[in-house]
C-alpha positions as CSV (number, residue, x, y, z in Angstrom):
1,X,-19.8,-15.2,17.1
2,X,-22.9,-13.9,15.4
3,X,-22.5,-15.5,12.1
4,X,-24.4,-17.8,9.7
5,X,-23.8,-19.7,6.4
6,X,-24.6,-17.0,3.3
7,X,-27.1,-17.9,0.6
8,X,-27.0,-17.4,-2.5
9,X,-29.1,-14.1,-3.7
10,X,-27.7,-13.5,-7.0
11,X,-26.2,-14.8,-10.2
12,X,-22.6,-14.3,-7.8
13,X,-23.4,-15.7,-4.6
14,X,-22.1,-15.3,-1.6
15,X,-18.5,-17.1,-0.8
16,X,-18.6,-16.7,2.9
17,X,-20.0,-16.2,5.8
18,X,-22.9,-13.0,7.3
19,X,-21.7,-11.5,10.7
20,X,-24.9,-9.6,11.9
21,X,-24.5,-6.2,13.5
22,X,-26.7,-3.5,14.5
23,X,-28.0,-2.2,11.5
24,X,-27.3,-5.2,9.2
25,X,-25.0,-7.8,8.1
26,X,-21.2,-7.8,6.9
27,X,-20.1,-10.4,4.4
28,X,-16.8,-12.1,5.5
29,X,-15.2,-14.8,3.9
30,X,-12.4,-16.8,5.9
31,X,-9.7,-19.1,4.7
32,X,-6.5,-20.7,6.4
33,X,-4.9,-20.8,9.9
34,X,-2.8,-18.6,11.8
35,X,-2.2,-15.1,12.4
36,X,-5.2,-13.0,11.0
37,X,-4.9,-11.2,7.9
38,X,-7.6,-8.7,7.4
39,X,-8.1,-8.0,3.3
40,X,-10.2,-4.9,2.0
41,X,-11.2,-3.9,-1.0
42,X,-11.2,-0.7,-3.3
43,X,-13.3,0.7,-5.1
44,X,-16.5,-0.4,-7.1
45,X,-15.2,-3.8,-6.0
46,X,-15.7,-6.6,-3.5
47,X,-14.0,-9.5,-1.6
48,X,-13.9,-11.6,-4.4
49,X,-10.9,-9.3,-6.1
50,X,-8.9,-11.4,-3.2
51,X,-10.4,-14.8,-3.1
52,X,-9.4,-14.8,-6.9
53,X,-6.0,-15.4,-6.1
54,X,-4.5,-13.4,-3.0
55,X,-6.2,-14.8,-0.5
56,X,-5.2,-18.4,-1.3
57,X,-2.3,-17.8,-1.7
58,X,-2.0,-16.4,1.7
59,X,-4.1,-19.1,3.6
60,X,-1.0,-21.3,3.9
61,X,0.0,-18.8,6.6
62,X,-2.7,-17.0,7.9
63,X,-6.1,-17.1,9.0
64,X,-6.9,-14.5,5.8
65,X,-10.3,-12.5,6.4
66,X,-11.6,-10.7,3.0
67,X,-14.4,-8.2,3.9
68,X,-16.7,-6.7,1.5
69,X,-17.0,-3.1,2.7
70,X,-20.6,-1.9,4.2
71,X,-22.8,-1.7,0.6
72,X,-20.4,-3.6,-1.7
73,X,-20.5,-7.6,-2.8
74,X,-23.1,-8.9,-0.2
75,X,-22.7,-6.6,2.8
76,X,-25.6,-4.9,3.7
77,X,-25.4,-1.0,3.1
78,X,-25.6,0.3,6.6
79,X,-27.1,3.7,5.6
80,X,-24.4,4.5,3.5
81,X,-21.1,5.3,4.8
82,X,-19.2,7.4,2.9
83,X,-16.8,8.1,5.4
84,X,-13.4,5.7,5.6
85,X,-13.7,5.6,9.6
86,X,-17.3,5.2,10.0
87,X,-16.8,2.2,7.3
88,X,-13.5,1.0,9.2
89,X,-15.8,1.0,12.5
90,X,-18.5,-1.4,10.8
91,X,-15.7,-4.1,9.5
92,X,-13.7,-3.7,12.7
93,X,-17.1,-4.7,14.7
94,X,-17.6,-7.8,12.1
95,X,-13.7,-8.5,12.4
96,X,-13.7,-8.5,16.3
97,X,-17.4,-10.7,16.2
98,X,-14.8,-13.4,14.3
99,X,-12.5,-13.1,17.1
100,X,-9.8,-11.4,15.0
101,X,-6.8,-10.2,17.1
102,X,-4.3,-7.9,16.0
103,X,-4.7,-8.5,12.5
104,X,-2.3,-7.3,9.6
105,X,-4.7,-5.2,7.5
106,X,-4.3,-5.0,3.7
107,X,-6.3,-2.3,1.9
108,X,-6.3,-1.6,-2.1
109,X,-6.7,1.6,-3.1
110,X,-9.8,3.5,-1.8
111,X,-9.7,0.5,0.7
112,X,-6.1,1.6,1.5
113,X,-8.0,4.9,3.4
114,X,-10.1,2.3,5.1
115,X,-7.0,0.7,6.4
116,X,-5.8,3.5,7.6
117,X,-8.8,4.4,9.8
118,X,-9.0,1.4,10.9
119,X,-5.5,1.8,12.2
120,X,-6.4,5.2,13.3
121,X,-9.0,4.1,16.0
122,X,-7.3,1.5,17.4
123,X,-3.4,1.8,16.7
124,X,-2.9,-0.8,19.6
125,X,-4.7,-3.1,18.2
126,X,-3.5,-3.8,14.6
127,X,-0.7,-5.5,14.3
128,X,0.5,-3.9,11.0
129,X,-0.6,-2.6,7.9
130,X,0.2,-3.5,4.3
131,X,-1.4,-0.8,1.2
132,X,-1.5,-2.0,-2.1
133,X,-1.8,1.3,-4.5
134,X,-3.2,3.2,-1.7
135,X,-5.5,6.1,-2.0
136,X,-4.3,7.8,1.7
137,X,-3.4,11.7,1.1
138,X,-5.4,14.2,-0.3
139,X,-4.3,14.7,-4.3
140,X,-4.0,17.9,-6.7
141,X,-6.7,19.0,-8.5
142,X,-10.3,17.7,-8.8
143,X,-11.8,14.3,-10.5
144,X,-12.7,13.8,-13.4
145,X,-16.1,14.3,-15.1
146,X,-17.5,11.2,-14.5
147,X,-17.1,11.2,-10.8
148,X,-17.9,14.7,-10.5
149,X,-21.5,14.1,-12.7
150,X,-22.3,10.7,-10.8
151,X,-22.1,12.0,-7.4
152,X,-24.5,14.6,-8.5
153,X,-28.2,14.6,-8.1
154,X,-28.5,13.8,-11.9
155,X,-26.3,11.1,-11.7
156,X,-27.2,9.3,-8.8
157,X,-30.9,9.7,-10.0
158,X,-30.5,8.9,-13.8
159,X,-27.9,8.3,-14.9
160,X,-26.4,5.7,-12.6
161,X,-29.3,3.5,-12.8
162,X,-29.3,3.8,-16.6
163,X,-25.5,2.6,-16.5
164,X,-26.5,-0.3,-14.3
165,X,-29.2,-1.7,-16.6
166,X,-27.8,-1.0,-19.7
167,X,-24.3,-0.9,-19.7
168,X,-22.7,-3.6,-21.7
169,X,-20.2,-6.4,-20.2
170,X,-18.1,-5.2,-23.1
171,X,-18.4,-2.0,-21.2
172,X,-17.5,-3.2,-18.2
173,X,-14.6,-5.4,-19.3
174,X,-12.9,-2.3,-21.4
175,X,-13.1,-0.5,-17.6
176,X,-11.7,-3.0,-16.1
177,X,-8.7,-3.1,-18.8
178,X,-8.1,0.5,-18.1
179,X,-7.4,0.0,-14.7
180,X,-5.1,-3.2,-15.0
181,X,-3.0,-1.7,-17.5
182,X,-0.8,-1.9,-18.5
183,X,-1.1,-5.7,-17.1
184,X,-3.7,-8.0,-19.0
185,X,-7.2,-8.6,-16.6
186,X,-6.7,-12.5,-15.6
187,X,-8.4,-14.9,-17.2
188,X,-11.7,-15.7,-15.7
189,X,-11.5,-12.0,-13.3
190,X,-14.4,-10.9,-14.6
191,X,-17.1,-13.4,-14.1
192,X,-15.3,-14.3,-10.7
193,X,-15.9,-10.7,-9.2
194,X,-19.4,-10.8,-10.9
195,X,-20.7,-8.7,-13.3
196,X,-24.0,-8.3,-11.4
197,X,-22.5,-7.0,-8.7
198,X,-20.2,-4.5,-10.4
199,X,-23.0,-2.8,-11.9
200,X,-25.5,-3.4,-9.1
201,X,-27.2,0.6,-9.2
202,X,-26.8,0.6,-5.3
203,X,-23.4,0.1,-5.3
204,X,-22.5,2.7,-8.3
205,X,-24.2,5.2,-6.4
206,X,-22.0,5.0,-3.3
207,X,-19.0,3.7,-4.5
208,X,-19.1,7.3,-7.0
209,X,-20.9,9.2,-3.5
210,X,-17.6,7.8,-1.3
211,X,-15.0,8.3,-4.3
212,X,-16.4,11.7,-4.4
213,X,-15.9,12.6,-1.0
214,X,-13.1,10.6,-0.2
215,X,-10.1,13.8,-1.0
216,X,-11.8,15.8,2.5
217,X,-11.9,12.8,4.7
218,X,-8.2,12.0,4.2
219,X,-7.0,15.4,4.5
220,X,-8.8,15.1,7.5
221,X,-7.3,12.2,8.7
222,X,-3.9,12.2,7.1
223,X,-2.5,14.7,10.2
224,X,-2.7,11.6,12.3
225,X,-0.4,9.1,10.3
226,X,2.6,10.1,12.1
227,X,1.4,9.2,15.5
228,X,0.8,5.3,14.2
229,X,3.9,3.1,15.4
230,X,2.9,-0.1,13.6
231,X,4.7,-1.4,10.6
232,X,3.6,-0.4,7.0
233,X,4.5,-2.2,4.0
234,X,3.2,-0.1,0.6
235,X,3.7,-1.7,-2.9
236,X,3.0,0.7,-5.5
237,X,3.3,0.1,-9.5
238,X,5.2,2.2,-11.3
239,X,2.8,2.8,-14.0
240,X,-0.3,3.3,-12.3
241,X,-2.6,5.8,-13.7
242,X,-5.7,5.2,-11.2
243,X,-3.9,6.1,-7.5
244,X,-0.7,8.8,-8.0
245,X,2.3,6.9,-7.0
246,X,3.9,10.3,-5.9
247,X,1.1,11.6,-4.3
248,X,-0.1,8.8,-1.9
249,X,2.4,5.9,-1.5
250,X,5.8,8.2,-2.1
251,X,4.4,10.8,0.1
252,X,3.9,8.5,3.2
253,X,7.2,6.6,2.4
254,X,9.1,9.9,2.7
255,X,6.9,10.8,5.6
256,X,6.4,8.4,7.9
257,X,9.5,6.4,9.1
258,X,7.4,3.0,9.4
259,X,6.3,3.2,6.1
260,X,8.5,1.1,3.7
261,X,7.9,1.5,-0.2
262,X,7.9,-1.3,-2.9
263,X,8.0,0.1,-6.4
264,X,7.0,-2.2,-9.2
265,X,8.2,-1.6,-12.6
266,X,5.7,-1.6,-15.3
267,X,3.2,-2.3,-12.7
268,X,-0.4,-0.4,-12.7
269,X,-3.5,-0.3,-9.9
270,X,-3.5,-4.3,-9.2
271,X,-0.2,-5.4,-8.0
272,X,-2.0,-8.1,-6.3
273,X,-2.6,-9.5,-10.0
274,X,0.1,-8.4,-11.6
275,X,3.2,-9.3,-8.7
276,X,1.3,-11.3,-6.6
277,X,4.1,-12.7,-5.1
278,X,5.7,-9.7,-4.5
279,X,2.6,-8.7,-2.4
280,X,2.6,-12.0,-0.3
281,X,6.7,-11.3,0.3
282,X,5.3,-7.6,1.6
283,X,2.5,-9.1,4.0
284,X,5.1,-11.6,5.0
285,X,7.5,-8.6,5.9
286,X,4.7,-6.8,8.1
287,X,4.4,-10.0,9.8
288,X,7.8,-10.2,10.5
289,X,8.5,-6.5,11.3
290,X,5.1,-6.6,13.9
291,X,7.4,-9.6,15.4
292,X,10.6,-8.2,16.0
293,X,11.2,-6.6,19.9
């Protein structure tokens, strides 16, 4: 495999491993033995959401892959995908260069669409999928404000970078807040995803370009769910405020007969936080349902 030690380039280095592709390098990091489980992340974030906990957790059973998507954590940017497939094509190259084989793959949130494309272009070869608060159907409505202004010219021009340099950790850690509730951040979260990273300008700008954009892709892709066979695990909190529980996981439990729903009570976005256990016992089940004749 194409793939070389990472070193450190900022004040939250690298954890893992480069795999070089054509038009730059994906940031992989790889714990355990056994069947491969492919993590991805969600929005604004990076691999390191899963090495905090999730991923060790896991490593007693699988050979647990964490992939920061093309532009987040340490990946390189690859132009700037804002699509879920043409993202889903770059970590499926670096997955395949590790010699991952019919993986499980996990996706959180916006990196639950990224799952699903993955799955999309090649349904024979993943082995099943597990979402965590998925963001897979297109929603009601429009975003809100901030999205709608950062993905504009003036916000990707001025007022992005403005947040990046000046925003205040205090800042940061009341954002974070919002999206755990009504769950407490961890101890430590924080400075293990890295502050640097979170408000990195490059990756504000097309995490709010891909957020943006991300209601016409699925609708796009969403037509093609019912033609995937694997099994689908979804744990969903109850209280979550970021992805609509109704609108995403609810709809593809009561569509798709593969799909099987976990609802957390006074759970928000991070059940892998908040229930981590109850996520493992879901990737366990996909595991066991890809198995079974």
């Amino acid at each position: 495999m194409a793939c070389a030690r990472a070193a450190s380039t900022s004040d939250t280095p690298p954890e893992g491993a480069f795999i070089a592709l054509e038009g730059g390098r994906v940031h992989a990091v790889v714990q355990g033995k056994g069947p491969d489980l492919v993590l991805i992340h969600g929005a604004n974030g990076n691999a390191r959401d899963f090495t905090f906990e999730l991923a060790g957790r896991m490593a007693a059973d699988f050979r647990v892959v964490a992939l920061d998507r093309p532009g987040f954590g340490h990946s390189d940017a690859f132009g700037g995908p804002e699509s879920p497939l043409d993202q889903a094509a770059i970590l499926r190259a670096a997955a395949e260069r590790l010699g991952v084989e019919r993986p499980i793959v996990l996706g959180h949130s916006y990196g639950g669409a990224v799952a699903m494309a993955w799955a999309l272009q090649a349904p024979d070869d993943v082995a099943g999928l597990t979402l965590l608060a998925p963001a897979v159907y297109p929603w009601p409505g429009e975003l809100g404000l901030w999205y709608q202004l950062s993905s504009s010219w003036l916000g990707q021009n001025v007022v992005l970078p403005l947040v990046a340099n000046l925003a205040p950790r205090a800042a940061v850690k009341r954002s974070l807040e919002g999206v755990f509730a009504p769950n407490p951040v961890p101890d430590g979260y924080l400075e293990h995803l890295g502050v640097d990273l979170t408000l990195r300008a490059s990756q504000l700008s097309l995490n709010a370009l891909q957020v943006d954009s991300l209601k016409g892709y699925i609708e796009a892709m969403s037509p093609g769910y019912p033609a995937l066979e694997m099994p689908i695990e979804i744990v969903h909190g109850s209280d979550d405020t970021t992805v609509g529980l109704s609108f995403h996981s609810q709809r593809m439990a009561d569509t798709l007969d593969n799909a099987n729903l976990t609802i957390l009570p006074s759970v928000g976005h991070m059940p892998h936080h908040a229930r981590p256990q109850d996520v493992a016992d879901a990737i366990r089940r996909t595991h066991a349902r890809a198995l079974a004749p």
